[in-house]
PASEBA-1860 file (N, C-alpha, C; in nm, 3 decimals):
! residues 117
1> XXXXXXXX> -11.538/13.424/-1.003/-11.677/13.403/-0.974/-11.758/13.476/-1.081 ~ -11.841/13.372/-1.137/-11.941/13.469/-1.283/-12.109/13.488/-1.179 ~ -12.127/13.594/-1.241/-12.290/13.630/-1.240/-12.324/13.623/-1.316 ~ -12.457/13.577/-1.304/-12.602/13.599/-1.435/-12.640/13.673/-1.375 ~ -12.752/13.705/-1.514/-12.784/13.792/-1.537/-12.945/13.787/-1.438 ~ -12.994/13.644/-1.417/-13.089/13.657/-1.277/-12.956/13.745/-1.121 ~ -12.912/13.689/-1.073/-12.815/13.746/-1.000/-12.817/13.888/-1.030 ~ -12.790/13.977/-1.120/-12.750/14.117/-1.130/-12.942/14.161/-1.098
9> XXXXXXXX> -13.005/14.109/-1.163/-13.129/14.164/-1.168/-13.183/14.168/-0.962 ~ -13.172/14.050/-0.903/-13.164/14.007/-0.769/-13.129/14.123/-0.664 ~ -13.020/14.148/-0.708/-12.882/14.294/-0.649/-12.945/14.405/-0.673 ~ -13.037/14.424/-0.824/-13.092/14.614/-0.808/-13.211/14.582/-0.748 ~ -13.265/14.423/-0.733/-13.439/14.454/-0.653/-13.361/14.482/-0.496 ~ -13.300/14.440/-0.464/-13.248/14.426/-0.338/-13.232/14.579/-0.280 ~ -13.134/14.635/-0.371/-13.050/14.744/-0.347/-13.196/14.894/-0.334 ~ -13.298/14.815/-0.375/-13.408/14.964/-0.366/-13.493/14.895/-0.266
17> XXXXXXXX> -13.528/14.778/-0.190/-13.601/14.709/-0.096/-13.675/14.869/0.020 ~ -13.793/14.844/0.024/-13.871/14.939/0.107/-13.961/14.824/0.211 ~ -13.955/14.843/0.273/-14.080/14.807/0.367/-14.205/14.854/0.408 ~ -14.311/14.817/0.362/-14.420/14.917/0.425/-14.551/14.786/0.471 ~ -14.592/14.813/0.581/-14.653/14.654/0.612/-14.797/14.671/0.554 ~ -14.804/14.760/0.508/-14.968/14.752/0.439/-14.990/14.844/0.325 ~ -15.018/14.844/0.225/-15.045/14.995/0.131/-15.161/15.064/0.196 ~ -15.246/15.015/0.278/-15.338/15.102/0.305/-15.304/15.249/0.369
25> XXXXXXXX> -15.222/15.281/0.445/-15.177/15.390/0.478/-15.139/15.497/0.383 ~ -15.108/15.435/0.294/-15.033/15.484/0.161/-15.132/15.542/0.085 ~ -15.223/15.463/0.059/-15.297/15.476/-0.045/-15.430/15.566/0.022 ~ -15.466/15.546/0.180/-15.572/15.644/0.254/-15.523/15.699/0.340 ~ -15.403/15.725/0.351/-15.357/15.817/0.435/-15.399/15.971/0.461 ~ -15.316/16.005/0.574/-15.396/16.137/0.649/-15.378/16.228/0.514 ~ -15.309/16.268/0.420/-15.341/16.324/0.288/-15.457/16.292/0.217 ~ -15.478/16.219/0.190/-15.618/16.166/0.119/-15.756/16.226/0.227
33> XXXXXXXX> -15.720/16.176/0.311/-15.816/16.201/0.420/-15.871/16.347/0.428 ~ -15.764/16.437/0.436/-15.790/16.546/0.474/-15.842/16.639/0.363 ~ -15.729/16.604/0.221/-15.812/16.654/0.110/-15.973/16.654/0.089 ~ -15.989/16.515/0.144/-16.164/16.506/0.083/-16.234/16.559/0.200 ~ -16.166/16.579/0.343/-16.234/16.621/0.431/-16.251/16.804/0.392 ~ -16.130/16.894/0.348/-16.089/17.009/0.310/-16.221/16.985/0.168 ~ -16.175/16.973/0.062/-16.331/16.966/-0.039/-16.448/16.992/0.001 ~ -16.457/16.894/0.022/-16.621/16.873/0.129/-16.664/16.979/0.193
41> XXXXXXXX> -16.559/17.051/0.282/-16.590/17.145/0.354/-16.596/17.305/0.274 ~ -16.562/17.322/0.169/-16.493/17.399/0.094/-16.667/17.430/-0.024 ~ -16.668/17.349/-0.049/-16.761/17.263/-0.186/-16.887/17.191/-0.111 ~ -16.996/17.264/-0.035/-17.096/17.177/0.025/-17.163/17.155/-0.081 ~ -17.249/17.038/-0.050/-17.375/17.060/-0.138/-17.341/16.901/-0.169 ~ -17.543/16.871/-0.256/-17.508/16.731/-0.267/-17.465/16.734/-0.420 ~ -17.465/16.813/-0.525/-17.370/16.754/-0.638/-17.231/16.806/-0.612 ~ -17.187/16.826/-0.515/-17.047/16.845/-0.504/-17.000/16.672/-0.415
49> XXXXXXXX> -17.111/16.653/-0.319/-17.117/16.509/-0.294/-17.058/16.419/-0.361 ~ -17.164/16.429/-0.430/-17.183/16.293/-0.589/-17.051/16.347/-0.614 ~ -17.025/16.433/-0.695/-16.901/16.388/-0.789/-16.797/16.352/-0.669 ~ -16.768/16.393/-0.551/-16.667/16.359/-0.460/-16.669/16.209/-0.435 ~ -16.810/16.200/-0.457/-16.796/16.049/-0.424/-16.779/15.962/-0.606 ~ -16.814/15.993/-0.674/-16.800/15.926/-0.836/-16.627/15.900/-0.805 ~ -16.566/16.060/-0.806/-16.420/16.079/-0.802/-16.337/15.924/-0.731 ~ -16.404/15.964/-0.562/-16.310/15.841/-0.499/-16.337/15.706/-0.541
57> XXXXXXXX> -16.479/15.611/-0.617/-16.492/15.511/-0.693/-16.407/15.520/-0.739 ~ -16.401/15.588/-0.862/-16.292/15.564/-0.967/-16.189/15.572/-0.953 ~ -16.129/15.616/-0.827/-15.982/15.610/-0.755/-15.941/15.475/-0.719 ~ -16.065/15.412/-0.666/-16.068/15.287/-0.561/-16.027/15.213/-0.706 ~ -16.108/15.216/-0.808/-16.139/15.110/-0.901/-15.966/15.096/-0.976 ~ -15.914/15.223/-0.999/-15.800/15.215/-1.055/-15.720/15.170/-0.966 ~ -15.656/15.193/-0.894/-15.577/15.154/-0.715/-15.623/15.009/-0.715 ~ -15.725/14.968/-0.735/-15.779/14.785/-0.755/-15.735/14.682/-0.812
65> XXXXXXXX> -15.728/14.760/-0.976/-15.664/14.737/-1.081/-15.526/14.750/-1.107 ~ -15.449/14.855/-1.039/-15.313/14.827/-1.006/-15.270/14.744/-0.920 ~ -15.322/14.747/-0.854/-15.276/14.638/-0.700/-15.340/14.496/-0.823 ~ -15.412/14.451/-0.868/-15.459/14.296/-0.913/-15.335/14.266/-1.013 ~ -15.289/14.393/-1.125/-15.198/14.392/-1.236/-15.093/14.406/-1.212 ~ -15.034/14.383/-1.118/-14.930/14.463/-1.014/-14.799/14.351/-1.088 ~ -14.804/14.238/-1.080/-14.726/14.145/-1.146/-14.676/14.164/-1.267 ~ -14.816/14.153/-1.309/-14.774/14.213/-1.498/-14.758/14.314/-1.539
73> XXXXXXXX> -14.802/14.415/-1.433/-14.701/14.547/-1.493/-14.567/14.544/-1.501 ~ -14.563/14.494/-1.325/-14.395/14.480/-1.339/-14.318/14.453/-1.463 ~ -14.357/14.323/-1.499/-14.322/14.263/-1.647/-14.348/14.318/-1.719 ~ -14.433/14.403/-1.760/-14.436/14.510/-1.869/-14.359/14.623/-1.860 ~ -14.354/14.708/-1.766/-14.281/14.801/-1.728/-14.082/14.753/-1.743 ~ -14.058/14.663/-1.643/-13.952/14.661/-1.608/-13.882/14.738/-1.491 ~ -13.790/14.727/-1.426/-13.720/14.767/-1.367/-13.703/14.946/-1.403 ~ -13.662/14.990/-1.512/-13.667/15.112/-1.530/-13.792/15.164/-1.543
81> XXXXXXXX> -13.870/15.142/-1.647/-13.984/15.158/-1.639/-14.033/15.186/-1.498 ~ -14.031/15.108/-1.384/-14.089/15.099/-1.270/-14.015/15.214/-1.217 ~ -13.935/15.246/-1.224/-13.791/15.371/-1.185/-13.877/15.503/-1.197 ~ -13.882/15.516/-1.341/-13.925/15.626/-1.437/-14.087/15.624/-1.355 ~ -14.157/15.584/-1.377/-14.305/15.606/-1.298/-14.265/15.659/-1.158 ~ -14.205/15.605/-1.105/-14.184/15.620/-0.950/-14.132/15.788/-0.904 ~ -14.050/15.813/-1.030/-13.993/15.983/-1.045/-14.069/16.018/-1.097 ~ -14.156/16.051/-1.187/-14.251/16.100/-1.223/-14.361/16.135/-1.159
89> XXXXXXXX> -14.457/16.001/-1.058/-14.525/16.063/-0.934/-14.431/16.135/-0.839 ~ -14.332/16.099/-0.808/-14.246/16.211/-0.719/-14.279/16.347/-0.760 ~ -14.248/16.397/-0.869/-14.225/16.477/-0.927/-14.400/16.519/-0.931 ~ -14.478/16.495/-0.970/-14.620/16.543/-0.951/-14.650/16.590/-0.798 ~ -14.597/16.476/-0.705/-14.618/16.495/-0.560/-14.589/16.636/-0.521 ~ -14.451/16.623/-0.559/-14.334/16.787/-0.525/-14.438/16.926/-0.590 ~ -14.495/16.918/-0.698/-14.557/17.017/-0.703/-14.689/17.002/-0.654 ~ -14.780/16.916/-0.641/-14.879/16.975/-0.579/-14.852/17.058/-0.426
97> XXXXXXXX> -14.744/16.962/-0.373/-14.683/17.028/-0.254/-14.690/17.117/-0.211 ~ -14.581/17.202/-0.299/-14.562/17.394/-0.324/-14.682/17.451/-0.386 ~ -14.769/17.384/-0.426/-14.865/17.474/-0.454/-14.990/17.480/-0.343 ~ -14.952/17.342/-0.242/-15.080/17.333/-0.110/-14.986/17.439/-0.033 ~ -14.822/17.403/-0.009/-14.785/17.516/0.104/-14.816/17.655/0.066 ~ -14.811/17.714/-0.087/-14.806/17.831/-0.123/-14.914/17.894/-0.087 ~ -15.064/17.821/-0.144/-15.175/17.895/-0.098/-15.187/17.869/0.045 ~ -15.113/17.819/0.102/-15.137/17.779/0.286/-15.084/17.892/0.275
105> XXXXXXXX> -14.958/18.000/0.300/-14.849/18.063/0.335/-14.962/18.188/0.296 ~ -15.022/18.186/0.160/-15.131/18.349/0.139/-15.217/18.345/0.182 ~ -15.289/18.240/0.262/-15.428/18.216/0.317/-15.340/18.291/0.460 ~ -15.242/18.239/0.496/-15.137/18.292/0.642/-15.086/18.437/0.682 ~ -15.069/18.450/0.541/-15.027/18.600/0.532/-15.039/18.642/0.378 ~ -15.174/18.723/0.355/-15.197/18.752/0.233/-15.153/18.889/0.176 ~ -15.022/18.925/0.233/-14.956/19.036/0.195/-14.872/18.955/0.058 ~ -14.808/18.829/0.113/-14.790/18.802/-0.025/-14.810/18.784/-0.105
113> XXXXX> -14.958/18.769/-0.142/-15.003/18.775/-0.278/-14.980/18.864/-0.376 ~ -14.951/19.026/-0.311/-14.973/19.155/-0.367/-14.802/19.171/-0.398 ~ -14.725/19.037/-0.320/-14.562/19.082/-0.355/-14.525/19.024/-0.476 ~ -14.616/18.920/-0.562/-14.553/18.861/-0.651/-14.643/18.863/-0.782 ~ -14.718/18.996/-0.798/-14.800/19.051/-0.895/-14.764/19.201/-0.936
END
């Protein structure tokens, strides 16, 4: 039995298949949410407003533009390509992470601040 090379390509879309029934969760989820709710609260005022609000436009507008180009990136990118991006935001994710739990953990107990100076 021979494979092509559509066939092999078929097998790695397959083999990474996710389900998610909407990006909206994804993309405004309770993270998003809470960040701009945390800002806001953090940062009053109306030019802290404005730019919060300039900021999420230009979020929306890019997120727009990916979701419309979404095809032809693929095709531009490729399969690895698409790989490599995908570890890379991982990898951004993972550290903002440790750096929201870290200042959570000294806001919690700010003895540790004074343990790692």
């Amino acid at each position: 039995m021979s494979h092509t090379a559509d066939d092999q390509k078929q097998v790695k879309k397959k083999s990474s298949i996710a389900v998610v029934p909407l990006a909206i969760p994804i993309i405004a989820g309770p993270g998003a949410i809470s960040t701009t709710i945390v800002f806001n609260t953090n940062f009053p005022g109306v030019t802290n407003t404005l730019i919060m609000t300039v900021c999420s436009l230009l979020v929306a507008i890019t997120i727009g533009a990916c979701l419309f180009f979404a095809t032809r990136l693929e095709k531009l990118l490729g399969y690895t390509g698409i790989n490599i991006m995908g570890r890379i935001g991982g990898l951004i994710l993972a550290a903002i992470a440790v750096e929201t739990m870290s200042k959570g953990l000294v806001a919690l107990f700010p003895g540790l601040l004074g343990a790692f100076h």
